[in-house]
KOLVEXTOR-188993 format. One record per residue: residue in three letters; chain; x, y, z of N, C-alpha, C in turn. Coordinates in nm, 2 decimals. Example, Ala and Ser with C-alpha at 12.3 -4.5 7.8 and 13.67 -1.06 7.14 Angstrom:
! KOLVEXTOR-188993
[zaro 'ALA' 'A' [1.32 -0.57 0.78] [1.23 -0.45 0.78] [1.32 -0.33 0.78]]
[zaro 'SER' 'A' [1.28 -0.22 0.71] [1.37 -0.11 0.71] [1.29 0.00 0.79]]
***
This chain:
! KOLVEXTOR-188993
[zaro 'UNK' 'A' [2.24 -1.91 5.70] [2.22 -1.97 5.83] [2.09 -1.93 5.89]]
[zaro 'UNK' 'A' [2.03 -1.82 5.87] [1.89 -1.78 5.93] [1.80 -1.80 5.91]]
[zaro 'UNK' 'A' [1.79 -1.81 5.72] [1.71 -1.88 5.66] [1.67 -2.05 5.68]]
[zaro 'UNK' 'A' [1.79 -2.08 5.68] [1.78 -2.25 5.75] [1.70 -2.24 5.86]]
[zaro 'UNK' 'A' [1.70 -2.18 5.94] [1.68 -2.14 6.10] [1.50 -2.15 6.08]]
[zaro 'UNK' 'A' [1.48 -2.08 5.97] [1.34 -1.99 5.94] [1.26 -2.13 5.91]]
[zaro 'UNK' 'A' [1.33 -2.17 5.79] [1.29 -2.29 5.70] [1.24 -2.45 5.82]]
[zaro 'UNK' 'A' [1.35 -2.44 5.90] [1.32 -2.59 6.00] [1.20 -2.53 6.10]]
[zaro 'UNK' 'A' [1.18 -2.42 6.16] [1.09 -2.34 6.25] [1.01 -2.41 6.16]]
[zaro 'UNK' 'A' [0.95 -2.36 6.02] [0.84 -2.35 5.92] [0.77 -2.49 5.93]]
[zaro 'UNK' 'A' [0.92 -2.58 5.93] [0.86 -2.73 5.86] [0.81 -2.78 5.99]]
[zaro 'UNK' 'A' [0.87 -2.77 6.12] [0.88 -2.80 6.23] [0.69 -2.81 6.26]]
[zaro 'UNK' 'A' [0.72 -2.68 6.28] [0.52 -2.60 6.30] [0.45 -2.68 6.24]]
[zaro 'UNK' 'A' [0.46 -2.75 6.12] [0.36 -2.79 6.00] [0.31 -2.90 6.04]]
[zaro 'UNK' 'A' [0.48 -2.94 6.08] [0.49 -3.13 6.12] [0.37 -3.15 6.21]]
[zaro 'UNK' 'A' [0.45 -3.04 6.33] [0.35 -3.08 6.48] [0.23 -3.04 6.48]]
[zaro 'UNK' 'A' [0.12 -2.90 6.36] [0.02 -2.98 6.32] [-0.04 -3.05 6.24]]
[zaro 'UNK' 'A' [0.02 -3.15 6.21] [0.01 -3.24 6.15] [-0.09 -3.24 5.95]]
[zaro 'UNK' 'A' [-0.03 -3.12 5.90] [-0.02 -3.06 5.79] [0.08 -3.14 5.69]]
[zaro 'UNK' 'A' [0.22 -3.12 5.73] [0.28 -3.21 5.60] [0.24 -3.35 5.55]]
[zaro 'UNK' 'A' [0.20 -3.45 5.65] [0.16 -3.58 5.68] [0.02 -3.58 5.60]]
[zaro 'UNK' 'A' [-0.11 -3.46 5.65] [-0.23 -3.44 5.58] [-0.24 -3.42 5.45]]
[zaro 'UNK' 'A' [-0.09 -3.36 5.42] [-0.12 -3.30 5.24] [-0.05 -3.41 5.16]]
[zaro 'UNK' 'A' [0.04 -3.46 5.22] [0.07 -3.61 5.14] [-0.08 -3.70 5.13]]
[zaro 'UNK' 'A' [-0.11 -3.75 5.20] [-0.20 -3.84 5.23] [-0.36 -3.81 5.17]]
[zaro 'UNK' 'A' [-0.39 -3.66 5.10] [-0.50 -3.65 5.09] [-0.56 -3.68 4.97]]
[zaro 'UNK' 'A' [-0.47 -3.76 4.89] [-0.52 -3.81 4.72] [-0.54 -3.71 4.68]]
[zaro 'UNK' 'A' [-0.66 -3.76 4.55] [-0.66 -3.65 4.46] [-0.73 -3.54 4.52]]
[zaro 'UNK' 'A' [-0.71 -3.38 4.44] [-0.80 -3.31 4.50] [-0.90 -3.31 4.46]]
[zaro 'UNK' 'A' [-1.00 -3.26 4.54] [-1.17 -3.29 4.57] [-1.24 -3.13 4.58]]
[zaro 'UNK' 'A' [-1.36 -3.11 4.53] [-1.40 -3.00 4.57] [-1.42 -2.96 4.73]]
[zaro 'UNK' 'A' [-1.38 -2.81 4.74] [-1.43 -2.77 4.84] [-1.57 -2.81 4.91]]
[zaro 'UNK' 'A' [-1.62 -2.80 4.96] [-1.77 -2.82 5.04] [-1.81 -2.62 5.03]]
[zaro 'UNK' 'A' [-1.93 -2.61 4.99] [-1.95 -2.44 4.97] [-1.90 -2.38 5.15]]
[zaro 'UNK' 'A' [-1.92 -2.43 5.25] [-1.89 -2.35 5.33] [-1.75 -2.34 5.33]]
[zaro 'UNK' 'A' [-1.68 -2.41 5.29] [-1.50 -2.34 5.26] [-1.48 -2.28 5.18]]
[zaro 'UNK' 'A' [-1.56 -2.26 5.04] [-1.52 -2.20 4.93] [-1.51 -2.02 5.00]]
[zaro 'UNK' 'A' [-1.49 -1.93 4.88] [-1.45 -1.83 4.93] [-1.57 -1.73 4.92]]
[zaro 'UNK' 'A' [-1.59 -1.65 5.00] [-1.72 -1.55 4.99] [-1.73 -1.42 4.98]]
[zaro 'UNK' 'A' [-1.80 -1.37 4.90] [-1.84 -1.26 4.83] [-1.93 -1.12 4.92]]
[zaro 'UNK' 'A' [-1.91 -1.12 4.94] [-2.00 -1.00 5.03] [-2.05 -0.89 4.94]]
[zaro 'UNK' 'A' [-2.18 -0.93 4.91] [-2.29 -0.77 4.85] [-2.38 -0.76 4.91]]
[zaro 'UNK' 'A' [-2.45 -0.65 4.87] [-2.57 -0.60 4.97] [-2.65 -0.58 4.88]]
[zaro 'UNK' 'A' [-2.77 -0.64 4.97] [-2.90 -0.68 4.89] [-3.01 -0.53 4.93]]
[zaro 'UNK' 'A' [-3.10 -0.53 4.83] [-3.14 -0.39 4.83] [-3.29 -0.41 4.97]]
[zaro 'UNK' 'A' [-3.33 -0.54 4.91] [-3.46 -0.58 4.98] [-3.50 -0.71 5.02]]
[zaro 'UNK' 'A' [-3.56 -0.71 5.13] [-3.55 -0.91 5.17] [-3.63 -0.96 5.08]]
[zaro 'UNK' 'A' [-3.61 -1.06 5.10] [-3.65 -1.19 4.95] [-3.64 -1.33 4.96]]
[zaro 'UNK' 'A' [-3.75 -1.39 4.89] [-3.71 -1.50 4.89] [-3.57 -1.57 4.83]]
[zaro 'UNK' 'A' [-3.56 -1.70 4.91] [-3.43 -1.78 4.86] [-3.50 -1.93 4.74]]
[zaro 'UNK' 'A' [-3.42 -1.98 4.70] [-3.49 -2.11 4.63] [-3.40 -2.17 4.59]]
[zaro 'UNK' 'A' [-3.41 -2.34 4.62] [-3.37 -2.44 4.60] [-3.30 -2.46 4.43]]
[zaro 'UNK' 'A' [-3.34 -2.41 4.38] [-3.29 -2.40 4.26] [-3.29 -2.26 4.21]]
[zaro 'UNK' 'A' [-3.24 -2.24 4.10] [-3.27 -2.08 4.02] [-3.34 -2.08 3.94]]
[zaro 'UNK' 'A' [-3.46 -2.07 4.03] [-3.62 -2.05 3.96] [-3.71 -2.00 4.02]]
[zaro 'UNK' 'A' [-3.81 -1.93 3.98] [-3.95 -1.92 4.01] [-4.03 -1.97 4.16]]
[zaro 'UNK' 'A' [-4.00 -2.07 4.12] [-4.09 -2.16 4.16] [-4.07 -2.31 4.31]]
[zaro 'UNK' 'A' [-3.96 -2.29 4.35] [-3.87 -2.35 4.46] [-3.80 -2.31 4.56]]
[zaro 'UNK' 'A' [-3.98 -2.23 4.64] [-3.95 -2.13 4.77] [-3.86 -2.22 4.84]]
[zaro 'UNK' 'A' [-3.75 -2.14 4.91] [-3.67 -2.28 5.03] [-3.70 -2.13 5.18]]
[zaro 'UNK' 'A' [-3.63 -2.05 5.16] [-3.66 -1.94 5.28] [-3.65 -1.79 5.27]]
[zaro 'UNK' 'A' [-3.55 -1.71 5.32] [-3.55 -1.59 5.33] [-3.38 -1.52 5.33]]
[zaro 'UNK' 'A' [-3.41 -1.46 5.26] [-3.25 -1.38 5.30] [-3.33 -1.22 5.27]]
[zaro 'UNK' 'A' [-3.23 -1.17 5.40] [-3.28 -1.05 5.43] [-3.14 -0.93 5.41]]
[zaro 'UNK' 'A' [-3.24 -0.80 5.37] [-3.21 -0.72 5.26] [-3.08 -0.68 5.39]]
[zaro 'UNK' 'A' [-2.96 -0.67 5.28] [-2.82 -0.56 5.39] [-2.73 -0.64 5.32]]
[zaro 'UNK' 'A' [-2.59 -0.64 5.43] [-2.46 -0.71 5.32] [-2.49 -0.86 5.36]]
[zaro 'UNK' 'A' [-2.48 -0.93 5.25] [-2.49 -1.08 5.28] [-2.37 -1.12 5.22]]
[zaro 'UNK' 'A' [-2.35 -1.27 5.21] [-2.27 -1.30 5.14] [-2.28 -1.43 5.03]]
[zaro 'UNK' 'A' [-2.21 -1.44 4.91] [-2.24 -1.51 4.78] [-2.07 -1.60 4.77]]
[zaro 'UNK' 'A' [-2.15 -1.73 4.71] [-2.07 -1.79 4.68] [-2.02 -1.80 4.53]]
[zaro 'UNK' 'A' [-2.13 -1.81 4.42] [-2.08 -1.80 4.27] [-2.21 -1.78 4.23]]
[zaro 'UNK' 'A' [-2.24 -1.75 4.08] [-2.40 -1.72 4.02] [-2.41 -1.85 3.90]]
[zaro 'UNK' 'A' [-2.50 -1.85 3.88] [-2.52 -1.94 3.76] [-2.68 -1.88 3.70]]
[zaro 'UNK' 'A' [-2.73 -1.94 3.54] [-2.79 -1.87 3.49] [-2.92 -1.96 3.56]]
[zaro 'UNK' 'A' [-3.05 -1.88 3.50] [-3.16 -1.99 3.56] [-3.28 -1.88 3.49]]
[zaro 'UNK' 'A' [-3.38 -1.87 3.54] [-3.57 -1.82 3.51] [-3.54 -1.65 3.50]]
[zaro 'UNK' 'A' [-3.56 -1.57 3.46] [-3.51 -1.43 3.43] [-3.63 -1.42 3.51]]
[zaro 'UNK' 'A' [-3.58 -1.22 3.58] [-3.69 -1.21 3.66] [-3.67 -1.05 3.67]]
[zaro 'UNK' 'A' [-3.76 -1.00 3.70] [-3.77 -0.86 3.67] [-3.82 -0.78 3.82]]
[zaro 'UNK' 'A' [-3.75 -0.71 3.87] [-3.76 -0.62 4.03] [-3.66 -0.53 4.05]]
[zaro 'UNK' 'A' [-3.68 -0.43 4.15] [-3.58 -0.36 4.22] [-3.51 -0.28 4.09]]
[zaro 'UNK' 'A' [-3.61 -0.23 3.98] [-3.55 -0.18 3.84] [-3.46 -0.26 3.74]]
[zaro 'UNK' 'A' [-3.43 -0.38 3.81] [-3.36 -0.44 3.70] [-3.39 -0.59 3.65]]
[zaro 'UNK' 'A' [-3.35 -0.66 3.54] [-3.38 -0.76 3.45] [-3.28 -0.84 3.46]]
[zaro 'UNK' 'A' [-3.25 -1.01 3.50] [-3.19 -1.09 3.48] [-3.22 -1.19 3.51]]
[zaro 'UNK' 'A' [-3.12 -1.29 3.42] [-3.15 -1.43 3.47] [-3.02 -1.51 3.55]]
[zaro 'UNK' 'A' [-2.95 -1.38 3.61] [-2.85 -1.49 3.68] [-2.89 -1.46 3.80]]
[zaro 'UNK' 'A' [-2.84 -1.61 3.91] [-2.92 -1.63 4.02] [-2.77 -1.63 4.14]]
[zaro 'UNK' 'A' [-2.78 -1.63 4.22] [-2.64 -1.60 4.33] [-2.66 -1.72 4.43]]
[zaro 'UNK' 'A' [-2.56 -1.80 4.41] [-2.60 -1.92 4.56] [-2.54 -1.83 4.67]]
[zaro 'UNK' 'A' [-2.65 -1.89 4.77] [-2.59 -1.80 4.93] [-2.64 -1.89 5.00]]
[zaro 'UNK' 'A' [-2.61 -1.88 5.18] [-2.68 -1.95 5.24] [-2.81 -1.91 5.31]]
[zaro 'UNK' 'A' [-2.95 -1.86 5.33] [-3.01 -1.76 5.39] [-3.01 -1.74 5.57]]
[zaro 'UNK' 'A' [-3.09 -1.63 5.59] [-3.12 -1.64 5.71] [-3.20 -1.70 5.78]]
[zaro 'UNK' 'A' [-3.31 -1.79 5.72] [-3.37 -1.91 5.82] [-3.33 -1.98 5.78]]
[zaro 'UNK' 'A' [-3.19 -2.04 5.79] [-3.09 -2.23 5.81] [-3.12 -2.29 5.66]]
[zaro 'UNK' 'A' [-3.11 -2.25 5.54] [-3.11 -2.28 5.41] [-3.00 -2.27 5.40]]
[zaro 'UNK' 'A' [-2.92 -2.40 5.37] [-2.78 -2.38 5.29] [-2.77 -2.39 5.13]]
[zaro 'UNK' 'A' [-2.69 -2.33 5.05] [-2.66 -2.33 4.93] [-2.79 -2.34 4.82]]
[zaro 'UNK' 'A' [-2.88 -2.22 4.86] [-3.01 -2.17 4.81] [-2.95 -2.07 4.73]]
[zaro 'UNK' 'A' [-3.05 -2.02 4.62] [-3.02 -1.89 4.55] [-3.14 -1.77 4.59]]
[zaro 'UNK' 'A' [-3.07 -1.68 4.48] [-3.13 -1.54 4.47] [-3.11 -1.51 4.35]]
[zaro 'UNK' 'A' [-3.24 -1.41 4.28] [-3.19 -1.37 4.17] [-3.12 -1.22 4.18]]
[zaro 'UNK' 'A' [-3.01 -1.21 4.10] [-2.93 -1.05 4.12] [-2.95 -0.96 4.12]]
[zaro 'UNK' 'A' [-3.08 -0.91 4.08] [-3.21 -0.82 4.02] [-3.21 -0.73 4.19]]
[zaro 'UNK' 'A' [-3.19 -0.81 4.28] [-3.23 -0.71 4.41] [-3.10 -0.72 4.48]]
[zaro 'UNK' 'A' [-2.97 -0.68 4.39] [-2.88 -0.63 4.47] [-2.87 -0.50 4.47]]
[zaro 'UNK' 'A' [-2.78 -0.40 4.50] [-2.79 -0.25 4.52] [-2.77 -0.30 4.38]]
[zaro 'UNK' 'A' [-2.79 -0.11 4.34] [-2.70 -0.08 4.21] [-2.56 -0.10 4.17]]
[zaro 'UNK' 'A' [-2.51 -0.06 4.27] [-2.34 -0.09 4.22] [-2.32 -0.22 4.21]]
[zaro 'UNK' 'A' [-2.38 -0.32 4.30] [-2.32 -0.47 4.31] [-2.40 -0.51 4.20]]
[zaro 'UNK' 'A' [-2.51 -0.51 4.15] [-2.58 -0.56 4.06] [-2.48 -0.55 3.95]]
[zaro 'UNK' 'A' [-2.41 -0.48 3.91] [-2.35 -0.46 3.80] [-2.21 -0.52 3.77]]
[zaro 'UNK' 'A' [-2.13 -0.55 3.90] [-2.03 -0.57 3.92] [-2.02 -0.75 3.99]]
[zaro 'UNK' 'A' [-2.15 -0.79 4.02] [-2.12 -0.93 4.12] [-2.11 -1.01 4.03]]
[zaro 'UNK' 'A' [-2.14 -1.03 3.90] [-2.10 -1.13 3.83] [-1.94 -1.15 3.78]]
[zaro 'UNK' 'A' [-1.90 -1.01 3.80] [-1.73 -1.03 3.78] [-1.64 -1.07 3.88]]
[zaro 'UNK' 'A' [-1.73 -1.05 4.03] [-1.69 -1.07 4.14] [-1.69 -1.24 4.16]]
[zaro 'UNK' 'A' [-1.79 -1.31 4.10] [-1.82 -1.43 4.18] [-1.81 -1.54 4.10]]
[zaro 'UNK' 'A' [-1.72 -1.60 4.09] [-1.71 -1.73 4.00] [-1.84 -1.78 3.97]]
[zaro 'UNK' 'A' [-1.85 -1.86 3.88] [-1.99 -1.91 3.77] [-1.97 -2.09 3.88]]
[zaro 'UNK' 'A' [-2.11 -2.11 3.92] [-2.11 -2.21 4.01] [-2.08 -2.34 3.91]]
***
């Protein structure tokens, strides 16, 4: 009897925000948009450039050194700093209004450098 009670409260809530009606009606599923996806929080050793791609060569802005946050890595231009060697790059969004720019991993702390690629799905 309580459970019923629990169960109609549940469906009730969903109805009136207009959730059950939304999840029927939404077709197939679609990727997230990155600002929904889920975020990663590491901390970067030193500010740095961001870039349009994972390369070299495609300044977009800045992300500045402390805890930031990461959406997935993917591989790209190997790069060598902050003691370490790699070529995987971290999509983030920076701190001058760049969205879904990278970084290379090379200038995370130590501990995250080692561990963010287990942390962050492959983009």
């Amino acid at each position: 009897m309580r459970t019923s009670r629990i169960r109609r409260g549940v469906v009730g809530l969903l109805a009136t925000a207009g959730l059950i009606g939304g999840l029927a009606a939404a077709g197939p599923a679609q990727a997230a948009p990155a600002q929904a996806r889920a975020k990663v929080y590491l901390t970067t050793s030193v500010t740095q450039w961001t870039h349009y791609q994972p390369n070299l060569h495609s300044h977009a802005g800045t992300l500045y050194a402390g805890r930031n946050y990461f959406y997935c890595w993917t591989a790209g231009d190997w790069y060598q700093n902050n003691g370490h060697v790699s070529g995987a790059w971290l999509r983030t969004d920076d701190d001058t209004g760049h969205r879904n720019v990278y970084v290379n991993m090379v200038n995370l702390s130590d501990a995250d450098f080692w561990r963010a690629q287990n942390m962050l799905p492959q983009c």
